[in-house]
matplotlib code that plots the C-alpha trace (Angstrom):
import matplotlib.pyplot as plt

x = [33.0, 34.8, 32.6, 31.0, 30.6, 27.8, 26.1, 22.5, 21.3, 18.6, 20.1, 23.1, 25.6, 28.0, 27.4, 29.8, 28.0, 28.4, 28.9, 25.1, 23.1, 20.0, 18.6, 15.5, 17.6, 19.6, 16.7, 14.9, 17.8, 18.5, 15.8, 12.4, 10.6, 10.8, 12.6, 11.1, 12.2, 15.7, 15.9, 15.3, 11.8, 12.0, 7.8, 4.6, 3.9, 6.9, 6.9, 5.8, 7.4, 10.1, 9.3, 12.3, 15.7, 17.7, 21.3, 23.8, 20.6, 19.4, 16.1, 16.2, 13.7, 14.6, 15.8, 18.3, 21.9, 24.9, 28.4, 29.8, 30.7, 27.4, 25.2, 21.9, 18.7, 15.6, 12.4, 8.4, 5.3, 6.1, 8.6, 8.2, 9.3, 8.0, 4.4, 5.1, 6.5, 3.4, 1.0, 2.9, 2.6, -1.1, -1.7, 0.2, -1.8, -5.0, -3.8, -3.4, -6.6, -8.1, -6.7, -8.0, -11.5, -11.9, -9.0, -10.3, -10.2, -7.2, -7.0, -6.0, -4.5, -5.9, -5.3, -4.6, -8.0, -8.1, -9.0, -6.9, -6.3, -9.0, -9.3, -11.1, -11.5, -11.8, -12.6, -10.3, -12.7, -14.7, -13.8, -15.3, -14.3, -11.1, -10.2, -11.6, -14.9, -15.3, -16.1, -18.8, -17.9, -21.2, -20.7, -20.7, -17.7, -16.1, -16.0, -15.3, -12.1, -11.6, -11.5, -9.1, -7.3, -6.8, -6.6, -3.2, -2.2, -2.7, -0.7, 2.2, 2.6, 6.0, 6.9, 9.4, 12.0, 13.7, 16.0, 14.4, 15.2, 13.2, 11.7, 10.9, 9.4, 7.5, 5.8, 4.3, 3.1, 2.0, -0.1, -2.1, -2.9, -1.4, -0.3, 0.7, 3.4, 4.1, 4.7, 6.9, 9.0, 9.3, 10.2, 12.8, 15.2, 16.4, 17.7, 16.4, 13.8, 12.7, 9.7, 7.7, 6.1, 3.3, 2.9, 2.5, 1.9, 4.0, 4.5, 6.9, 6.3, 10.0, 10.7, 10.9, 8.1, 8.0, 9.2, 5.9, 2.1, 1.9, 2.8, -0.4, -3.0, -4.5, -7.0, -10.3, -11.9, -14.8, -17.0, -16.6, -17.9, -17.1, -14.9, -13.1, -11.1, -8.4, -8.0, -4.7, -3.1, -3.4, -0.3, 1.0, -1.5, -0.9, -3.6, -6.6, -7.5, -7.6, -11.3, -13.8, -14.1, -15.9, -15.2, -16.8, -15.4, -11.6, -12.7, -14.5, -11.3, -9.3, -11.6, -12.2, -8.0, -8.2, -10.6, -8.4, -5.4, -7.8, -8.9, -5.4, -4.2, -1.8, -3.0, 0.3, 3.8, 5.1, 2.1, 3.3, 7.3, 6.2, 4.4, 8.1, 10.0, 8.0, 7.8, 4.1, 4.4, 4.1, 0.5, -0.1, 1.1, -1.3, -4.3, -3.6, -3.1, -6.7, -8.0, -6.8, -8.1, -11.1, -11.7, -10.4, -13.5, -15.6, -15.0, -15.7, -18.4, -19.6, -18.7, -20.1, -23.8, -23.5, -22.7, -25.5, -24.4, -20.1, -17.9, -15.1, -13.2, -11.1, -8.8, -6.7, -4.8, -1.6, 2.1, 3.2, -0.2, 0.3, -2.6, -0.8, -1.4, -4.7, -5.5, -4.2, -5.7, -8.6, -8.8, -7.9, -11.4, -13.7, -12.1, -13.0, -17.0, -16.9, -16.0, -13.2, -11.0, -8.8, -6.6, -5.2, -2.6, -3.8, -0.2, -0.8, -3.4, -0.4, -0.6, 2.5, 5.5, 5.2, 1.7, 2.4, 1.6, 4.2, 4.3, 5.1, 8.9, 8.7, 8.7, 6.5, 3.5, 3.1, 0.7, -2.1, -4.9, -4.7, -1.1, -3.7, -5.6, -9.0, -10.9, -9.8, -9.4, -13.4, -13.9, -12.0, -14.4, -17.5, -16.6, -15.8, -18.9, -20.9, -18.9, -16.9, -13.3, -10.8, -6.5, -4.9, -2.4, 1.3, 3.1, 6.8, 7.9, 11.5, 10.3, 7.4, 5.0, 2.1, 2.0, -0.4, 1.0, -1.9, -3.2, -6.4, -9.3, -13.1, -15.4, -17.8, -20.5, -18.6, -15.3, -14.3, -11.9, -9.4, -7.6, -5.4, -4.1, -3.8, -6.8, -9.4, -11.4, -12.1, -15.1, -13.6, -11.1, -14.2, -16.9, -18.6, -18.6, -21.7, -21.2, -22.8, -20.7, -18.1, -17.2, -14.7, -12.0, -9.3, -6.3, -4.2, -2.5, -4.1, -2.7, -4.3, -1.3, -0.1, 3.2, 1.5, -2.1, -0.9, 1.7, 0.2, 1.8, 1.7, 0.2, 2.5, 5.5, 4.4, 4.2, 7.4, 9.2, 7.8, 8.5, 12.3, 12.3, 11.1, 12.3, 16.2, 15.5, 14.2, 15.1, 18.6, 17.1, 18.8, 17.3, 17.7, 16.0, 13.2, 13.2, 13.4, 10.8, 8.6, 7.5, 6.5, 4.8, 2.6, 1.5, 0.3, -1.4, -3.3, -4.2, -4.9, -5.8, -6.9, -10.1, -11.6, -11.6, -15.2, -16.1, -15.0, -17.5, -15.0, -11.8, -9.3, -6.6, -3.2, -2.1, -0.5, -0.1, 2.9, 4.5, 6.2, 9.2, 9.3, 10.3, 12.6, 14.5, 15.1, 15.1, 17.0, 20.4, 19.2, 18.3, 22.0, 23.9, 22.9, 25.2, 25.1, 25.9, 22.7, 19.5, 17.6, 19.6, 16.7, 14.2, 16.3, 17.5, 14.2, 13.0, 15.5, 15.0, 10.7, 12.4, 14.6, 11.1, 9.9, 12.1, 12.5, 11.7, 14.2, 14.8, 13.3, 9.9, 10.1, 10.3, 6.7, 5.3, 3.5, 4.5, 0.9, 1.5, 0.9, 4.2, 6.5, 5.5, 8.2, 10.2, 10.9, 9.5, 6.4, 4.6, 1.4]
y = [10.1, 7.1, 6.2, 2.7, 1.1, -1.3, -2.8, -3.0, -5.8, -3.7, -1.3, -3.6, -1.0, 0.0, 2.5, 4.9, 6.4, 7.7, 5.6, 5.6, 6.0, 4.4, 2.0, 4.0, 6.6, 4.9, 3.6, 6.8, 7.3, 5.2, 2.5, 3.8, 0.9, -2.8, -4.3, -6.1, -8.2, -8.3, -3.7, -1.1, 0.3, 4.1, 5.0, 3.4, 1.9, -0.6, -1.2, -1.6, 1.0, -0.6, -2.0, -4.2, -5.1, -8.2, -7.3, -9.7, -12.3, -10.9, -9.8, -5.8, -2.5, 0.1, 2.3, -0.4, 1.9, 1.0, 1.0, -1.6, -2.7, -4.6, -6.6, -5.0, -6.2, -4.1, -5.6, -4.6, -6.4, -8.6, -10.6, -13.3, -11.2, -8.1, -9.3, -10.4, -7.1, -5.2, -7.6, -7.3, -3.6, -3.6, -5.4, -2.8, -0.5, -2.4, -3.4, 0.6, 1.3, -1.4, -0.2, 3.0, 2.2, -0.5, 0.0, -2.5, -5.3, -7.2, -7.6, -11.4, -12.6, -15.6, -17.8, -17.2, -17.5, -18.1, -14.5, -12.8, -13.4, -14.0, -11.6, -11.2, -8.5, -10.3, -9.7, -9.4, -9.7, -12.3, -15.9, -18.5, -21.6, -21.2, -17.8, -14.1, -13.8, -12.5, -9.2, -9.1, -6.0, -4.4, -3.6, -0.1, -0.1, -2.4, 0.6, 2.8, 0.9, 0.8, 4.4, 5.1, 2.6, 4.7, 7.8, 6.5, 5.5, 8.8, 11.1, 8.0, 7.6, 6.0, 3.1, 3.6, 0.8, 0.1, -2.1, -2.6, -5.5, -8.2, -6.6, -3.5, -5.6, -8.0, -4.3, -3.1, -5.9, -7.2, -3.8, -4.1, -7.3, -9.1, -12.2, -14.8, -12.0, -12.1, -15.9, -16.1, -13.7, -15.6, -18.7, -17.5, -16.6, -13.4, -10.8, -7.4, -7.8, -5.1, -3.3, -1.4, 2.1, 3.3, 6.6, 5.4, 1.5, -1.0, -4.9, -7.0, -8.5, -10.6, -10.0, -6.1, -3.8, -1.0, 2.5, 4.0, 3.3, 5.4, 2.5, 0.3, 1.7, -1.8, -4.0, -4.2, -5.4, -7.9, -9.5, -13.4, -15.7, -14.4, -11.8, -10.4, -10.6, -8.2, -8.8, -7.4, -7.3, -10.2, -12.1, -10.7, -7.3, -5.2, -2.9, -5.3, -7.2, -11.3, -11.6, -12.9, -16.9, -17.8, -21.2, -22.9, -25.8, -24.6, -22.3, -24.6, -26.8, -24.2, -22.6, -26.3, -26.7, -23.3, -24.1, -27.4, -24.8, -23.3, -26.6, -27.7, -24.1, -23.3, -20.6, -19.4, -20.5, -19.1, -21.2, -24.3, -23.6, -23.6, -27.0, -27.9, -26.6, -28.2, -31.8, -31.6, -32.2, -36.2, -35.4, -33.2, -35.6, -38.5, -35.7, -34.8, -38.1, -39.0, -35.6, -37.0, -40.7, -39.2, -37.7, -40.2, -42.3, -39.7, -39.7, -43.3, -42.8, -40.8, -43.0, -46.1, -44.1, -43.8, -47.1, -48.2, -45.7, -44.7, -47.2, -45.0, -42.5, -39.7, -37.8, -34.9, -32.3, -30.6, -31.2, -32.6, -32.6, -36.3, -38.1, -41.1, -41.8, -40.1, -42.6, -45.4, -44.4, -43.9, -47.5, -49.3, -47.1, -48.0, -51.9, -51.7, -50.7, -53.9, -52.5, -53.7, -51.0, -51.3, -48.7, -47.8, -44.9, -42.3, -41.6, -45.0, -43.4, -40.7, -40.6, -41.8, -39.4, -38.5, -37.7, -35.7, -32.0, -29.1, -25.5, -22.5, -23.0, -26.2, -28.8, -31.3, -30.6, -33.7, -31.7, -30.5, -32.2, -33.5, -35.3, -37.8, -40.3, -39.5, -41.2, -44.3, -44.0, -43.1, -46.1, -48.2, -46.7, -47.4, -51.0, -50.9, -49.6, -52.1, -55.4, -55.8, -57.4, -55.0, -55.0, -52.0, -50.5, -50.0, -46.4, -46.7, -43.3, -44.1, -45.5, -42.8, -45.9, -47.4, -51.7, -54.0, -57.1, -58.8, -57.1, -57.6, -55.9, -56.4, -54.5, -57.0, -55.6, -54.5, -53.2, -49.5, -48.1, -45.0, -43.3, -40.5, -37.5, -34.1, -33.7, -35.8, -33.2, -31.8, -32.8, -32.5, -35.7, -38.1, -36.5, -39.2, -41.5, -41.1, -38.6, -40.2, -43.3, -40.9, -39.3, -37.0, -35.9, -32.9, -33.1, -30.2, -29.4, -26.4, -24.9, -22.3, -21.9, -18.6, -17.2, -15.1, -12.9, -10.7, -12.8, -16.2, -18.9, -20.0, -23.7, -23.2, -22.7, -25.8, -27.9, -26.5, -28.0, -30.9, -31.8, -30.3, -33.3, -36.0, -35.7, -35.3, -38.2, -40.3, -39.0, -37.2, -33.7, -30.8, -28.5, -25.8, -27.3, -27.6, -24.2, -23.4, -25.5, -24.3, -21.2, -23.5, -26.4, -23.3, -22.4, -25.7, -26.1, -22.9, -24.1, -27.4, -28.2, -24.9, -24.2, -27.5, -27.3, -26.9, -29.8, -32.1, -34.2, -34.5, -32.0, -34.0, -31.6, -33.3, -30.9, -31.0, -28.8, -30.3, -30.9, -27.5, -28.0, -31.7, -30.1, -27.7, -30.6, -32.2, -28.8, -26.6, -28.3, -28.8, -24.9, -24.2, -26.2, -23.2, -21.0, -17.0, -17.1, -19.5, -18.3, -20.4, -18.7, -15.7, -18.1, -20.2, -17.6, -16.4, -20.2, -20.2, -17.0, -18.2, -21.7, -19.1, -18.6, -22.5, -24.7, -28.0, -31.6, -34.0, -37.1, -39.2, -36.8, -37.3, -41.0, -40.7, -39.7, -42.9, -45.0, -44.4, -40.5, -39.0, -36.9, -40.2, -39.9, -37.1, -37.8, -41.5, -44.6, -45.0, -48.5, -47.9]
z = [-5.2, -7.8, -10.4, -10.5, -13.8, -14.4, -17.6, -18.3, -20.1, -21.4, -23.4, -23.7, -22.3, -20.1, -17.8, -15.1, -12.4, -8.8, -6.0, -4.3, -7.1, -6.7, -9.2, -9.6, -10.3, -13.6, -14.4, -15.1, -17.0, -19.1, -19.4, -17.8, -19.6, -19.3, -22.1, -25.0, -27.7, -26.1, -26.7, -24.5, -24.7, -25.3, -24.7, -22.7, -25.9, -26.3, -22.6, -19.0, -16.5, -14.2, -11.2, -10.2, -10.8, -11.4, -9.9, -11.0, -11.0, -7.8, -7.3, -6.0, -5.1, -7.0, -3.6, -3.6, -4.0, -6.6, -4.8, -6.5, -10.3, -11.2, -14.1, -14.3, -15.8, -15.4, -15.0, -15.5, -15.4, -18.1, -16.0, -13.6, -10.3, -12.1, -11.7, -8.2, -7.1, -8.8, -6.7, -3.5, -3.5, -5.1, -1.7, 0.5, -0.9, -0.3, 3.5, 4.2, 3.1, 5.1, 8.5, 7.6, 7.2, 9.9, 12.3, 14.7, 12.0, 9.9, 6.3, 5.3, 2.2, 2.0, -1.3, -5.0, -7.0, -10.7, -10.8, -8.1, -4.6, -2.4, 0.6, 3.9, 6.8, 9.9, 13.1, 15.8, 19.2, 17.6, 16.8, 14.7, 14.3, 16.1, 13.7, 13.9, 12.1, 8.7, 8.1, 5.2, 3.7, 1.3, -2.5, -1.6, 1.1, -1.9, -3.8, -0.5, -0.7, -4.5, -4.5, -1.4, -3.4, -6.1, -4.3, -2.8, -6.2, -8.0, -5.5, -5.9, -2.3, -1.9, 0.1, 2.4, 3.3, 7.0, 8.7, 12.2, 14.7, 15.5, 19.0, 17.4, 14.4, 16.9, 18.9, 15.6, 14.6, 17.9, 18.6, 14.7, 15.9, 13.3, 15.2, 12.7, 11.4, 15.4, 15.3, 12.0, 13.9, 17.0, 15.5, 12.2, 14.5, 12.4, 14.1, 12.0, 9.6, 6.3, 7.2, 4.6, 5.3, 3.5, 5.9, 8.9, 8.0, 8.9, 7.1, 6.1, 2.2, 2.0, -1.3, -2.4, -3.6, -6.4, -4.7, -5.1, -5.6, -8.8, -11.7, -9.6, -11.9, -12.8, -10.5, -9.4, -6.3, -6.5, -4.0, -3.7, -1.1, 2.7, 1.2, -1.7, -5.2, -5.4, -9.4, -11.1, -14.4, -16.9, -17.4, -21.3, -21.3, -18.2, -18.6, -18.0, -15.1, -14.6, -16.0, -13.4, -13.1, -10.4, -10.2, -6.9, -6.9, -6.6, -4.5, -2.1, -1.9, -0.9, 1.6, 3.0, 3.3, 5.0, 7.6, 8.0, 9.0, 11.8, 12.4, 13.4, 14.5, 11.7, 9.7, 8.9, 8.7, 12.1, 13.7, 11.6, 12.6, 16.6, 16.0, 14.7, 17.0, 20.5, 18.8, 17.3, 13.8, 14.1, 15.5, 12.4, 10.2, 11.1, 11.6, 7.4, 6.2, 8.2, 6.1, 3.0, 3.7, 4.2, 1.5, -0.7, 0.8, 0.1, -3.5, -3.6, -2.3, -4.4, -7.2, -5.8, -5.3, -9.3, -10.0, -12.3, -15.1, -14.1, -15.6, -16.2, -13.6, -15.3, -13.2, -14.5, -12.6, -13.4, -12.9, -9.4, -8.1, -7.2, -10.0, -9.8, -6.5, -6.1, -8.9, -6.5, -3.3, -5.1, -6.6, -2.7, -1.8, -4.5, -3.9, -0.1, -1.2, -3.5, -6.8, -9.2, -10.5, -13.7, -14.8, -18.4, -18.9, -21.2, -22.8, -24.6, -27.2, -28.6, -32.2, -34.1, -33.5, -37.1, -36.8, -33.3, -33.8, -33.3, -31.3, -32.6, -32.4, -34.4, -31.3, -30.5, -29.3, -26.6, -24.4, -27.4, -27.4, -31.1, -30.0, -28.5, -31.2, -30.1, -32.5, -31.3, -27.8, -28.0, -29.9, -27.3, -24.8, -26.1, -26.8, -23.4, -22.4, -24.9, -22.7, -25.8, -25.3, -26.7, -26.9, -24.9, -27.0, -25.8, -26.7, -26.8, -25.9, -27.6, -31.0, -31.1, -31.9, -30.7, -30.3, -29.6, -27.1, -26.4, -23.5, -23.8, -21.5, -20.8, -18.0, -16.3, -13.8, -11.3, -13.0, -13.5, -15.3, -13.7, -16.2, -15.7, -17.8, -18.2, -21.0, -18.7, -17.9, -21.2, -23.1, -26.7, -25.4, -25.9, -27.6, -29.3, -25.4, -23.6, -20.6, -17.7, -17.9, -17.1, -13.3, -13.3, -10.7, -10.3, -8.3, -7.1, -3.9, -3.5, -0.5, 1.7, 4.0, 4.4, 5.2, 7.1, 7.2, 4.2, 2.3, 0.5, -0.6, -4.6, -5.3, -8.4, -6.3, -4.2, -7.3, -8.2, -5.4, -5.3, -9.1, -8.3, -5.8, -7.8, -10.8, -9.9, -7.7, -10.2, -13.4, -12.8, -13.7, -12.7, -10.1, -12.9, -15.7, -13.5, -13.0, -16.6, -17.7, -15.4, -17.4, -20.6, -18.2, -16.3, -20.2, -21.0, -18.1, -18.6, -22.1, -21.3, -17.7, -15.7, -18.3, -17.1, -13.6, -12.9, -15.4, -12.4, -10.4, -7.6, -6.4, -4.4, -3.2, -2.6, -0.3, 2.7, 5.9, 7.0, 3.6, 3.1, 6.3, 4.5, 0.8, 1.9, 3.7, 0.3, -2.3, -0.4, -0.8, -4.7, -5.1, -3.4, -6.4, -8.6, -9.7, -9.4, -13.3, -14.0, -15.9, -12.9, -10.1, -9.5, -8.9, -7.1, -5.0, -4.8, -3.5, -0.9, 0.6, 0.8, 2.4, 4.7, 7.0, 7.5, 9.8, 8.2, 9.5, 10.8, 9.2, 12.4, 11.7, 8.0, 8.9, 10.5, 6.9, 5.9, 3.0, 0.9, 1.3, -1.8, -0.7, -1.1, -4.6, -4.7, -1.7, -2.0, 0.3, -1.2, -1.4, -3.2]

ax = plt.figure().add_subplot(projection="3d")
ax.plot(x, y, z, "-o")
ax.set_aspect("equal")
plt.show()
């Protein structure tokens, strides 16, 4: 057969092979290990094994076959879609075992935990609430399963790929019972679908997995709540587990937006497409706006009962979570019970530019805790607090200064103050201002929606969109310098946000089950602007094929969003 030539960015070289070589196979060759520091690793000590590949900046499985000239980039565990792949097949692996040990019950994938992904075997004769029953499995099946686990992964059972159509797709999947798989079938409209095998398992991941179980050698299973934690790798050291965090709060907002999915009868996508598709979704829309009014009263609520001592209201939650107008919902609550909520912006204490601290690549550090002046934002406080009459400083982002304009503030008996920003929940922001003045709140949309039972969907990749949205709609950004941003704002937030979550009196998630048909109505044609040749275009390409399986709002439905919706904070129309 005519040779092919390709270049790997690994090894930066050009290479001539045969027609229907695999990537697997040129991998083995010439690049076994994931790159790092920009060359090829040559041992398991310079790298992680291969488990994907980035094919003129699309993702690939290694059983993917060369025919054509190509760019090649090889990609382990220390990559974005490396770490994906690895999970997806970890939970292949898990889902095999499962049907093997209770073949009258389903495995579901529920939500991403701080440590993991949260798990549950359910049922499938009996319903609760609407959904099949949780299965409580024992600490001693846990293991039962942990060991088949790695049982599978020591032989290197491979995964086998096919191209099947949708009917024959639809009879698999229909007969292990797996019906919100059944749904997102019915209602994408695709004609043949990729299956996995793993022996004689059947499921469909949408995005690829490794070719066999044998590089899955890191995770752990732990008990948590109704269910379980399947842990994997850490993100920068591939050979230990996420540590434990069991962190009750998160994980009660998520399981309460869960059971508000069963509540309304969209636990997966394909559930949420057929309420599309037959004219429902108005209906859904005022039933989660009425959730989230609700709980915005709740929280008022709770802040009212503790008005004797809480005089200020932090609220901190990471990007495109929608603080801003949690922080304004949340003042038009506590007015209704009688109080009088004022509201000073956090960003106004910076320290002078010159004083701001830098990162390790000699830019300003904006997001570290010391670029704040925290000496005298606790002394403003506690003047506050004393009924003193203080000025409220002014930062000019463009000078790098800080001015005084005569804004002067004072906090009478009924007056709180709501002040929002990403260090609110952290104790070392105010350490010197008396604690039980203070209630705290954390906002995320922390969606519990799944694509379908074994294939979750990221809050990250939520907040993505939603960010993508707003800011080229109100700043001018590029889709793609969202995209490549996104790595550096994720790190700050895990330094700087995700550590304080439990410190929170209150967990408002901004979430919304009907939001995901409104984003891809505004980010799809903004992911489709990226070039092949871009740095962003694997993730965008990756975001578009995710956006491929949910069937998008009209305008006339979108219309139906209200104008205090936390989502016209990103989509426009909103009159808060």
């Amino acid at each position: 057969m005519n040779g092919v030539k390709v270049y790997c960015e690994n090894t930066g070289t050009s290479e001539t092979i045969q027609a229907g070589t695999t990537l697997k196979e040129l991998s083995d060759r010439i690049c076994p290990y994931e790159a790092k520091d920009g060359k090829a690793a040559e041992d398991r000590q310079c790298g992680q094994p291969v488990l994907a590949a980035l094919v003129d900046n699309r993702l690939h499985p290694l059983d993917y076959a060369v025919i054509n000239p190509h760019n090649i980039r090889f990609i382990g565990y220390g990559h974005p879609d490396g770490r994906r792949t690895y999970i997806r097949s970890l939970c292949f692996v898990l889902q095999k075992v499962i049907r093997e040990m209770y073949p009258e019950k389903i495995l579901v994938i529920d939500y991403s935990l701080p440590s993991g992904l949260y798990c549950e075997i359910r049922e499938t004769t009996c319903m609760e609430d609407g959904r099949p029953r949780p299965y409580f499995a024992t600490d001693e099946e846990l293991e039962q399963i942990s060991a088949r686990m790695r049982e599978i992964i020591d032989a290197d059972a491979p995964f086998r790929r096919r191209t099947l159509t949708a009917a024959e797709a639809e009879e698999i999947f229909s007969r292990n019972n797996q019906t919100e798989k059944v749904n997102l079938l019915r209602t994408t409209g695709h004609f043949t679908y990729e299956v996995y095998f793993l022996d004689d398992m059947a499921d469909t991941f949408y995005w690829p997995l490794t070719t066999s179980a044998g590089v899955l050698s890191t995770f752990n299973i732990m008990g948590f709540n109704d269910g379980f934690c399947l842990q994997y790798p850490m993100d920068g050291d591939a050979g230990r587990v996420l540590p434990m965090k069991r962190q009750s709060k998160i994980a009660t907002a998520l399981k309460e937006h869960s059971d508000w999915c069963s509540i309304m009868g969209v636990r997966g996508v394909g559930a949420l497409n057929a309420k599309v598709l037959s004219g429902e979704i108005i209906g859904m829309i005022n039933f989660s706006e009425a959730l989230h009014e609700r709980k915005y009263a709740e929280i008022a609520d709770q802040i009212y009962e503790r008005r004797a001592s809480v005089k200020i209201v932090f609220i901190a939650g990471p990007s495109s979570s929608g603080k801003t107008s949690t922080s304004k919902r949340l003042a038009i609550q506590c007015r209704i019970l009688g109080l009088n909520p004022k509201v000073i912006e956090l960003d106004n204490y910076f320290v002078d530019r010159s004083l701001t601290p830098r990162d390790e690549n000699g830019d300003y550090d904006f997001e570290a805790l010391e670029a704040m002046d925290l000496k005298f934002l606790g002394q403003q406080l506690n003047d506050l607090l004393e009924g003193k009459q203080v000025e409220i400083p002014r930062f000019d982002f463009k000078e790098g200064k800080r001015h005084f304009n005569g804004n002067f503030m004072q906090l009478h008996e009924k007056d709180i103050l709501i002040m929002e920003g990403i260090h609110a929940l952290n104790p070392a922001m105010i350490p010197d201002v008396d604690n039980s003045k203070v209630f705290r709140v954390y906002a995320s949309a922390l969606t519990s929606l799944s694509i379908d039972e074994n294939n979750n969907i990221s809050t990250s990749d939520n907040r993505m969109l939603r960010r993508m949205i707003r800011d080229n709609r109100t700043r001018g950004i590029m889709p793609e310098d969202t995209i490549m941003r996104w790595q550096s704002v994720r790190r700050g937030e895990n330094r700087n946000i995700f550590p304080f979550q439990e410190n929170a009196d209150a967990v408002f998630n901004s979430a919304h089950i009907f939001e995901l048909p409104v984003l891809k109505y505004y980010a799809e044609p903004l992911l489709r602007r990226i070039a092949p040749n871009s740095p962003a275009y694997p993730e965008a390409s990756r975001m578009l094929r995710f956006l491929d399986y949910i069937v998008s709002l009209s305008p006339a439905e979108i219309s139906a969003i209200p104008p205090t919706s936390i989502l016209r904070e990103f989509i426009a129309g909103q009159t808060l």
